[in-house]
LUMSE-412976 format. One record per residue (C-alpha): residue number from 1; residue in three letters; chain; x, y, z. Coordinates in nm, 2 decimals. Layout:
! residues N
<NUM; "ALA"; "A"; <X; Y; Z>>
...
END
This chain:
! residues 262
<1; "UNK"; "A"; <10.51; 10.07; 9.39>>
<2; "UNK"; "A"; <10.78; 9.92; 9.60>>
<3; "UNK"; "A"; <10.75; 9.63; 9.39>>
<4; "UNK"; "A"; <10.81; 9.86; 9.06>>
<5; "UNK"; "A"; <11.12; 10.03; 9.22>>
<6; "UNK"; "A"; <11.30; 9.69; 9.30>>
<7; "UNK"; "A"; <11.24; 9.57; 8.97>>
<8; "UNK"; "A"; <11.39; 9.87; 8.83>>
<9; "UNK"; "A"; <11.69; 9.84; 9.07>>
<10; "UNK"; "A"; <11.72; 9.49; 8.99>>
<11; "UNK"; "A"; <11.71; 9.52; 8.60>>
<12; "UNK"; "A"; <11.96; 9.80; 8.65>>
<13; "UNK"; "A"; <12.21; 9.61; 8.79>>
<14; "UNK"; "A"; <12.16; 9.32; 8.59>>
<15; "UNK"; "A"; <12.26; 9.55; 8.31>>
<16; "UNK"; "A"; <12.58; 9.64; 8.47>>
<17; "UNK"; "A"; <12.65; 9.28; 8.50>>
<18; "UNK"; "A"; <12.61; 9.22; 8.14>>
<19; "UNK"; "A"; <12.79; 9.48; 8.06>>
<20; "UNK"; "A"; <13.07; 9.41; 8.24>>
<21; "UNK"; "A"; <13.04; 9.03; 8.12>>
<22; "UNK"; "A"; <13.03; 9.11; 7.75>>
<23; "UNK"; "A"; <13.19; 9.41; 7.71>>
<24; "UNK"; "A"; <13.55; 9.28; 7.71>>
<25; "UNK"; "A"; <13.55; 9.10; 7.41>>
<26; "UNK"; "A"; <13.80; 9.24; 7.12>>
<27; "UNK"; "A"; <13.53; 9.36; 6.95>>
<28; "UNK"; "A"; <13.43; 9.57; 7.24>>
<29; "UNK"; "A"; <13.75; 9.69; 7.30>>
<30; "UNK"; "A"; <13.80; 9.80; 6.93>>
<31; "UNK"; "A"; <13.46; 9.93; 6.84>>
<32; "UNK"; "A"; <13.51; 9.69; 6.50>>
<33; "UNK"; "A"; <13.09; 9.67; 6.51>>
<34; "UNK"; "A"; <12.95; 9.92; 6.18>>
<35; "UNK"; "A"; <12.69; 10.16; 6.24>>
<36; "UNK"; "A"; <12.44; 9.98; 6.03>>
<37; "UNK"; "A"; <12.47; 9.68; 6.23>>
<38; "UNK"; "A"; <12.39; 9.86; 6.53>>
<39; "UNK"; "A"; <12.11; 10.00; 6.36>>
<40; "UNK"; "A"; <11.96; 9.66; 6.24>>
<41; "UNK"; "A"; <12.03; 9.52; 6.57>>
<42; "UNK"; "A"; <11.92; 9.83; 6.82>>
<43; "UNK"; "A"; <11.57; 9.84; 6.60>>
<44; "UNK"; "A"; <11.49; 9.45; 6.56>>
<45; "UNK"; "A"; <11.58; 9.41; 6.94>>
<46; "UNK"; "A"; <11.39; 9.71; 7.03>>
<47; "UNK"; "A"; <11.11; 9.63; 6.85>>
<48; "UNK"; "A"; <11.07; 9.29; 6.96>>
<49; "UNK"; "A"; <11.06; 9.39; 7.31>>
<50; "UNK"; "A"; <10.78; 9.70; 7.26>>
<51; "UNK"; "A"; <10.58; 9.45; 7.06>>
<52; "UNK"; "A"; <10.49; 9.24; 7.34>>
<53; "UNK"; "A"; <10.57; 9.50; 7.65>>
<54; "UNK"; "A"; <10.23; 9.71; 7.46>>
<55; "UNK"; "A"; <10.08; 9.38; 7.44>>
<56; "UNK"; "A"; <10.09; 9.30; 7.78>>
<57; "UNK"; "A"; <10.05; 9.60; 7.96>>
<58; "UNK"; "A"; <9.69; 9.69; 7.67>>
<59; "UNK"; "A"; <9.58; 9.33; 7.76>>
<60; "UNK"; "A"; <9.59; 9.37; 8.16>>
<61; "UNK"; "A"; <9.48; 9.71; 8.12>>
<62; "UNK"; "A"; <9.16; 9.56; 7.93>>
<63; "UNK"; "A"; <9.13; 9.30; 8.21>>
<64; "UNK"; "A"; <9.14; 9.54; 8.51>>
<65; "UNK"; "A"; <8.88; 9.78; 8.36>>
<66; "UNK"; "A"; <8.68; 9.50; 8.22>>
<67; "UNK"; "A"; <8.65; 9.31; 8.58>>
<68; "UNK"; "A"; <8.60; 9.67; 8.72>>
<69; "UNK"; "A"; <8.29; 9.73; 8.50>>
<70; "UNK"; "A"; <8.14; 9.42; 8.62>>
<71; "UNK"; "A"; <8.13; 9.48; 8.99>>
<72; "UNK"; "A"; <7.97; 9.83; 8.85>>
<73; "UNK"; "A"; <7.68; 9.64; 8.66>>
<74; "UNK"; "A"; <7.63; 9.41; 8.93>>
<75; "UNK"; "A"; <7.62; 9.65; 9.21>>
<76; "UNK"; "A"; <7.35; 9.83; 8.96>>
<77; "UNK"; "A"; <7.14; 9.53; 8.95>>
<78; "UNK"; "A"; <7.14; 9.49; 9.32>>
<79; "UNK"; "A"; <7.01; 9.86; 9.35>>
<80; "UNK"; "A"; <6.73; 9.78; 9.14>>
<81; "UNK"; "A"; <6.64; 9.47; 9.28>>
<82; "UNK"; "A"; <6.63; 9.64; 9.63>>
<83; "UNK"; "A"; <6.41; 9.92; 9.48>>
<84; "UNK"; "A"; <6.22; 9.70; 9.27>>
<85; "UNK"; "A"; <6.15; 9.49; 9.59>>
<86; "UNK"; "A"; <5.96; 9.81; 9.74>>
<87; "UNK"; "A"; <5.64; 9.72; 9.57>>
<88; "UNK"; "A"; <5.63; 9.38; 9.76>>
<89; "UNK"; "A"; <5.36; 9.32; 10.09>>
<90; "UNK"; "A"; <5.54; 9.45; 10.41>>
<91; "UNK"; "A"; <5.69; 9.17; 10.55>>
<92; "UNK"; "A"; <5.82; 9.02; 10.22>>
<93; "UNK"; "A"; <6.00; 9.34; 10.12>>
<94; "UNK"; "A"; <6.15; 9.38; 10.45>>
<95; "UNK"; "A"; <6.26; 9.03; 10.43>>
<96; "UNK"; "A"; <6.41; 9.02; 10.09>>
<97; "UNK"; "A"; <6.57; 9.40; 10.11>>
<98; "UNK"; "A"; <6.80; 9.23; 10.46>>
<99; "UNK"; "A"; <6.88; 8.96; 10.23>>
<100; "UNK"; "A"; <6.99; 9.22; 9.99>>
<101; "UNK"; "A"; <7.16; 9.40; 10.24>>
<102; "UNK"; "A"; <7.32; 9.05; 10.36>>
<103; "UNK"; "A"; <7.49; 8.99; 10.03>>
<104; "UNK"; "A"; <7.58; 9.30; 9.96>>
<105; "UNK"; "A"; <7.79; 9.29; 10.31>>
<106; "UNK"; "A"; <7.93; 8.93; 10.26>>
<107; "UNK"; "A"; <8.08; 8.98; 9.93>>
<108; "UNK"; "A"; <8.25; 9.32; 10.09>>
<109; "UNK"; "A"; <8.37; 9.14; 10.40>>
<110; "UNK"; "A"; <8.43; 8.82; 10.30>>
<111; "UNK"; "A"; <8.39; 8.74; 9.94>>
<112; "UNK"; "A"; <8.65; 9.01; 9.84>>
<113; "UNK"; "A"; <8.94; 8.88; 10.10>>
<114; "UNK"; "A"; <8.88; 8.51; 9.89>>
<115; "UNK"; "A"; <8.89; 8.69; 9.55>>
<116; "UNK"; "A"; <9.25; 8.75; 9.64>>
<117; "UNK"; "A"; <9.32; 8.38; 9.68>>
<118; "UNK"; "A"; <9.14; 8.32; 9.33>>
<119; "UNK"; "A"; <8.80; 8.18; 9.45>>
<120; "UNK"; "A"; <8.50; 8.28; 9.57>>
<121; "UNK"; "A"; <8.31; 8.27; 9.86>>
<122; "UNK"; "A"; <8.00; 8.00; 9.91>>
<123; "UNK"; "A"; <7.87; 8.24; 10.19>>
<124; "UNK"; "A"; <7.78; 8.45; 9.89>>
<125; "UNK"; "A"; <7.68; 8.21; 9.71>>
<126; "UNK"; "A"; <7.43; 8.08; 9.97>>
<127; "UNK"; "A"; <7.38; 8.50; 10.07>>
<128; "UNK"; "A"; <7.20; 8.52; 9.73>>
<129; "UNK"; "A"; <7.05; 8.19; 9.69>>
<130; "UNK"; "A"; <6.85; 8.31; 10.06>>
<131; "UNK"; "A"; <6.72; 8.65; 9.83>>
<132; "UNK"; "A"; <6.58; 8.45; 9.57>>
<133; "UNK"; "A"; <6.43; 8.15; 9.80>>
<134; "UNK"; "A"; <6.29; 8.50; 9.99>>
<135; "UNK"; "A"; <6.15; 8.62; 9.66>>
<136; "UNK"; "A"; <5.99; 8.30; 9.54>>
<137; "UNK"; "A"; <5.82; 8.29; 9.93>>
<138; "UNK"; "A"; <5.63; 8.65; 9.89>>
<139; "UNK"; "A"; <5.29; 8.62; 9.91>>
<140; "UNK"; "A"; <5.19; 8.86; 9.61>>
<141; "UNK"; "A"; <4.81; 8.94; 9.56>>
<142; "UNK"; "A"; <4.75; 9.21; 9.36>>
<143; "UNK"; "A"; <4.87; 9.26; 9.01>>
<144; "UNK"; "A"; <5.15; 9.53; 9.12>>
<145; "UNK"; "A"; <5.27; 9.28; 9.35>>
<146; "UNK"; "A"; <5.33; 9.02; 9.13>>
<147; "UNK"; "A"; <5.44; 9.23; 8.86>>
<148; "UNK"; "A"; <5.77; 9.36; 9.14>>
<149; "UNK"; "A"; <5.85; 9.00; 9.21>>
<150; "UNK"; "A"; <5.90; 8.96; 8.85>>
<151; "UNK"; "A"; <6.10; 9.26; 8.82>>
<152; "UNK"; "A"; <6.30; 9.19; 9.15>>
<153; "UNK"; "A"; <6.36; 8.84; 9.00>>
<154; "UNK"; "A"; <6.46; 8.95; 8.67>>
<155; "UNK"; "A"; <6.70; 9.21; 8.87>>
<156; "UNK"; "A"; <6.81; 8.90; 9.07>>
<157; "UNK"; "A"; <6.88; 8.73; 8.73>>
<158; "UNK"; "A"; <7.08; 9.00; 8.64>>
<159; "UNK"; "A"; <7.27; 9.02; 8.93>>
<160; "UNK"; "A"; <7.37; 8.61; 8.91>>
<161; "UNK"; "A"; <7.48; 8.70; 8.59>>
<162; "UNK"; "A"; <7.71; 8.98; 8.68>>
<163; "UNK"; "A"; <7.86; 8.76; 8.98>>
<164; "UNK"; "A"; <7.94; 8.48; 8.73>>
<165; "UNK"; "A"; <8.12; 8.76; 8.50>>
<166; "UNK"; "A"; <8.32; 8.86; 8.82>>
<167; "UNK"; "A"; <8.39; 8.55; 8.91>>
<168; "UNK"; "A"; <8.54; 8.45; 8.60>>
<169; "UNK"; "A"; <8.76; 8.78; 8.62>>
<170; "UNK"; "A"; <8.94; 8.60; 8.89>>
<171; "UNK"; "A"; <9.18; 8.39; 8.69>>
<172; "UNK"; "A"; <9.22; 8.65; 8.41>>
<173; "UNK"; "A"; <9.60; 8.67; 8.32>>
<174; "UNK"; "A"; <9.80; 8.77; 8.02>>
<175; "UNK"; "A"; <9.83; 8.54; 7.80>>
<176; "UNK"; "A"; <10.20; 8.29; 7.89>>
<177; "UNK"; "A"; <10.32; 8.31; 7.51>>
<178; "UNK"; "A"; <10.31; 8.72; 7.56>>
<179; "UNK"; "A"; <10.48; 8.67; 7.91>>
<180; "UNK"; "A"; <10.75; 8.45; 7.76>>
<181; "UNK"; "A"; <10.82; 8.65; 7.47>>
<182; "UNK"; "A"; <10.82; 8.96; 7.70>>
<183; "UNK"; "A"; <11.10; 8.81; 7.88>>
<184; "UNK"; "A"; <11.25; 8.69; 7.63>>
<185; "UNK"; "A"; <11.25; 9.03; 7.47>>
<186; "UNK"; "A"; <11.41; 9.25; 7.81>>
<187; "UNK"; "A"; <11.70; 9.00; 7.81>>
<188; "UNK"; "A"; <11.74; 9.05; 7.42>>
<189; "UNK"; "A"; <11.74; 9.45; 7.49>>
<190; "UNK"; "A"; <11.99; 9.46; 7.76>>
<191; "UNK"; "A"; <12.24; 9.17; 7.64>>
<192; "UNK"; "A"; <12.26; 9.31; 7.26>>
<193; "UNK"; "A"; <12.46; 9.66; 7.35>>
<194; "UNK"; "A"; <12.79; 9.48; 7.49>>
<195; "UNK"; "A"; <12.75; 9.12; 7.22>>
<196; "UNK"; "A"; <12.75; 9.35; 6.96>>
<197; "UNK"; "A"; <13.06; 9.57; 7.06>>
<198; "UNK"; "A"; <12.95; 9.81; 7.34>>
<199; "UNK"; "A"; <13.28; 9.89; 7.57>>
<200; "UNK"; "A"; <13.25; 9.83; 7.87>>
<201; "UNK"; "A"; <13.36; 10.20; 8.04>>
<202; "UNK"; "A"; <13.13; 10.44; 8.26>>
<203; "UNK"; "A"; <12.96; 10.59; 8.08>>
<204; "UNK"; "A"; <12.87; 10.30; 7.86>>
<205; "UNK"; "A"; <12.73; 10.14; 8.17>>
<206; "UNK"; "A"; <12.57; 10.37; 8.33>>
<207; "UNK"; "A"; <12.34; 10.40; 8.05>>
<208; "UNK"; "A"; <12.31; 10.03; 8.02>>
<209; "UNK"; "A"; <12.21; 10.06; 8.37>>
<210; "UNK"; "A"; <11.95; 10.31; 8.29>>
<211; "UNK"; "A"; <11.78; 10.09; 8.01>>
<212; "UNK"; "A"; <11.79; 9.81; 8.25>>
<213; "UNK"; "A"; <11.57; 10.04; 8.49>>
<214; "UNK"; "A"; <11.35; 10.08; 8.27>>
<215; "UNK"; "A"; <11.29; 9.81; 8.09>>
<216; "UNK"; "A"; <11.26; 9.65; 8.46>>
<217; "UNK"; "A"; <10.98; 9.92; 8.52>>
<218; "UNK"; "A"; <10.81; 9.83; 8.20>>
<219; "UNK"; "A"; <10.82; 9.44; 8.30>>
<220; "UNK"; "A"; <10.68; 9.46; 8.64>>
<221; "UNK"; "A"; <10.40; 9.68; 8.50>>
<222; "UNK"; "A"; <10.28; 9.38; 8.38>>
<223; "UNK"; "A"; <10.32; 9.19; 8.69>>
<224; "UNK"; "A"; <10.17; 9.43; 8.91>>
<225; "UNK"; "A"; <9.85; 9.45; 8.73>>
<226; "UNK"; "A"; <9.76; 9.12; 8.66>>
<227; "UNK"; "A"; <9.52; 8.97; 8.85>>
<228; "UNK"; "A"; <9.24; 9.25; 8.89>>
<229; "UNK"; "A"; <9.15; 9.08; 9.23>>
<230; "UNK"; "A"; <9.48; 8.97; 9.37>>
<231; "UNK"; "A"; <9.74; 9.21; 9.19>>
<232; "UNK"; "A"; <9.88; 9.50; 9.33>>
<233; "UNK"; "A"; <9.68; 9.73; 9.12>>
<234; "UNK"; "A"; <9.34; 9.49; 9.27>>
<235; "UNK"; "A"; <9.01; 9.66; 9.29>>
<236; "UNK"; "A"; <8.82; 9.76; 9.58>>
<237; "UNK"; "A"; <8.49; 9.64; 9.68>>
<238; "UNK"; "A"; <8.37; 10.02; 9.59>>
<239; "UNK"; "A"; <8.06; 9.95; 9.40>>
<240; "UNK"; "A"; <7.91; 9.75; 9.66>>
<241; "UNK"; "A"; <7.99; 10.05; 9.89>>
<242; "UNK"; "A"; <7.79; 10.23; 9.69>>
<243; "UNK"; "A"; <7.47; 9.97; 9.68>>
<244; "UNK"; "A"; <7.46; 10.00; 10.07>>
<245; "UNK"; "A"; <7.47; 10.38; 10.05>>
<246; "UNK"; "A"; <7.23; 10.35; 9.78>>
<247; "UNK"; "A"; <6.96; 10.12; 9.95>>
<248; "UNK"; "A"; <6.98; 10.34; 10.28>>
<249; "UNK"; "A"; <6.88; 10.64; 10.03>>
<250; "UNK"; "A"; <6.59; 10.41; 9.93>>
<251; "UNK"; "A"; <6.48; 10.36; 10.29>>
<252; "UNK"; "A"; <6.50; 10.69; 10.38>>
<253; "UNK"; "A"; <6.28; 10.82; 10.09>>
<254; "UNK"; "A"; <5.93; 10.94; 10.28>>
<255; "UNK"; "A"; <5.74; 10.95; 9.95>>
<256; "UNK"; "A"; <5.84; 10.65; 9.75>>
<257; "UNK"; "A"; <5.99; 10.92; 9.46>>
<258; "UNK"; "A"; <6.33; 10.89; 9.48>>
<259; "UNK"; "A"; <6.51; 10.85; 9.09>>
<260; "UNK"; "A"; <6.57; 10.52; 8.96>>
<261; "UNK"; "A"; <6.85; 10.35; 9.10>>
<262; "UNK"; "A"; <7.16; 10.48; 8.96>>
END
């Protein structure tokens, strides 16, 4: 949130500079500007601005809880996998479950610190290529065993899947023609006041000042949430949290009963 303040602080006093700039002219000084060009003015300018300040701040809203959802569905098919894997021979469903276990970790430890640099991690990627090479290895025999490696690898399917999905939500940004035209727009809002005959006294300014605040505030919104990985609003590795606590709840079941996962 420090970032948000200093933007506000900034966009405050850049408001008093304009201010002080433009409100000088004769114009100004006379108050010679009617009220229906004020009018025209405040609400083209105004509405301009909102235009693409909703714009931005709806699309990286939609990109944050969009990327968030994926980790979710992932996580999910990593549960089932592990569960799924339960109804492999001994030594094949210990083997792949650590592999599962393995991934799960790498993306939380070391994945997630790359996401923040826009990339991902090849650990990973080689984390869950071991799982399936582990999954292809198991030597089924019976019909129930053959029919959980073809669940675990249709889990495993979905869980590739979900990765690429969260992978892409790396490099998901608003748009540059909204940026643009959001900037565009807070310089529009806070020079139009004194160009069109605002005076230049206190109380003039400080409410120029105000509207620079916040129109500051509603710019670095937008910058602070972009990037669901590497902005300052990122998300955490939570789900996959959640798919260790959920796989130790698997082991730990005595009777094989537990409720599917998630």
């Amino acid at each position: 949130m420090l970032i948000v303040a200093l933007a506000a602080v900034a966009g405050a006093a850049l408001a008093l500079v304009i201010g002080l700039l433009l409100g000088q002219t004769k114009r100004a000084r006379e108050g010679s500007t009617t009220p229906q060009a004020l009018s025209f003015a405040g609400a083209a300018i105004l509405g301009f601005f909102a235009l693409f300040l909703g714009f931005s701040i709806a699309g990286t809203w939609q990109q944050l809880n969009s990327a968030r959802q994926h980790t979710y569905e992932e996580s999910r098919a990593l549960a089932e996998a592990y569960w799924n894997a339960g109804s492999l021979p001994a030594a094949d469903r210990a083997a792949v479950r650590e592999r599962l276990r393995n991934y799960t970790k790498v993306v939380i430890d070391d994945e997630w610190a790359a996401m923040q640099h826009d990339t991902g991690s090849q650990a990973a990627w080689l984390a869950i290529d071991q799982v399936r090479a582990a999954v292809d290895r198991a030597a089924v025999q019976t019909t129930a065993e053959t029919s959980a490696r073809t669940d675990v690898l249709r889990s495993l399917s979905d869980v590739n899947a979900k990765r690429n999905a969260r992978l892409g939500d790396i490099r998901a940004s608003v748009p540059v023609v909204a940026i643009g035209g959001l900037l565009v727009g807070a310089v529009f809002v806070l020079a139009t006041p004194s160009v069109i005959g605002l005076t230049a006294n206190t109380r003039n300014l400080m409410l120029m000042c105000f509207v620079g605040a916040s129109v500051a505030f509603g710019v670095s919104m937008v910058a602070v949430m972009s990037g669901p990985f590497s902005g300052a609003v990122r998300i955490q590795p939570t789900a996959f949290q959640l798919a260790l606590e959920r796989y130790d709840q698997i082991d730990t079941d005595a009777g094989g009963s537990a409720l599917p996962p998630f």
